[in-house]
N, C-alpha and C positions, 0 to 999 in steps of 0.2 A: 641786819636786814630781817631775820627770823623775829624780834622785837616787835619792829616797824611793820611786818604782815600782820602779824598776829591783831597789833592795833588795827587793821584795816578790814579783815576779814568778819560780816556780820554787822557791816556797822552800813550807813544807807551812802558812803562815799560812792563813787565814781571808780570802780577798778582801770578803768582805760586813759593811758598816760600817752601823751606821743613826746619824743626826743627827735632833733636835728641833728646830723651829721655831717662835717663839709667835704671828708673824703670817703670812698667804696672800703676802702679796710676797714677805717672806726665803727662803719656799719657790719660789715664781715663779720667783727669780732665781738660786737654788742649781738648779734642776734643770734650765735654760737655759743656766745659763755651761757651756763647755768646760771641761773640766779640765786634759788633755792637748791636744797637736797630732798625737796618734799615733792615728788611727782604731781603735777598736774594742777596745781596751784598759782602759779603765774604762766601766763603764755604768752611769747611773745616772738613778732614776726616784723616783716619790713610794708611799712606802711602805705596804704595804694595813696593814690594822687591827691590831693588837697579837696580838687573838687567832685572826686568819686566819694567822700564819703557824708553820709547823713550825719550833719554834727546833732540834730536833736536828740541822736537814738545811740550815741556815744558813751554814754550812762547806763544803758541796756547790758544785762549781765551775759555772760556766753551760754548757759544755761537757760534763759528765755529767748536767745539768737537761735542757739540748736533748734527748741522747742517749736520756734516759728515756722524755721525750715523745713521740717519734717510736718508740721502742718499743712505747709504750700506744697513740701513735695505728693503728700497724697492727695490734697485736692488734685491737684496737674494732671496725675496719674488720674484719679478717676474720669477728670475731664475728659481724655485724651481716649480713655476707656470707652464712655459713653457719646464721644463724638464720633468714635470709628466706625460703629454700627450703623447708624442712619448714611451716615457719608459712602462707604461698601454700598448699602445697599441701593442706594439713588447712585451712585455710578454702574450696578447690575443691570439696573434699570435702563438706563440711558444706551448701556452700549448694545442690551438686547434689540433695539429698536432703531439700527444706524446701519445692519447689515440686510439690504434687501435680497430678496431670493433670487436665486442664478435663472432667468428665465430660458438661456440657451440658444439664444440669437447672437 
């Protein structure tokens, strides 16, 4: 196995494999066993739905995935940053102006 990585790592393959299971154990026990002895070189998990995943971007290394997501996550964040303030303030606005004065009649 340690062979077969090594051939693979650096090279422009595709590291993303998918396997079929036809019972919950063989899958149990595939995605528990260790593969390697090398931390954090192969990773592997149980696979979401056929049609949740983007087969173009299957090829995309987990290091450019990270990379993306922490891009999208700080856009979001500032988004959400600079939408607060105008929205706060045009609700300030709005609700100063809904309460009329007690005339006392």
């Amino acid at each position: 196995m340690d062979h077969a990585l090594a051939g693979v790592i650096g090279n422009n393959m595709s590291s993303t494999g998918f396997v079929t299971f036809l019972d919950l154990s063989s899958t149990t026990c595939a995605v528990s066993t260790p593969l390697t002895v090398k931390p954090d070189v192969l990773y592997k998990q149980v696979a979401p739905e056929p049609r949740d995943i983007v087969w173009q971007n299957c090829h995309v290394s987990r290091k450019v995935q990270e990379g993306r997501k922490q891009v999208v996550g700080v856009f979001l964040f500032l988004g959400v940053l600079v939408w607060s303030f105008p929205l706060a303030a045009i609700q300030a606005f709005a609700k100063a102006g809904t309460y009329p004065l007690y005339s006392g009649q």
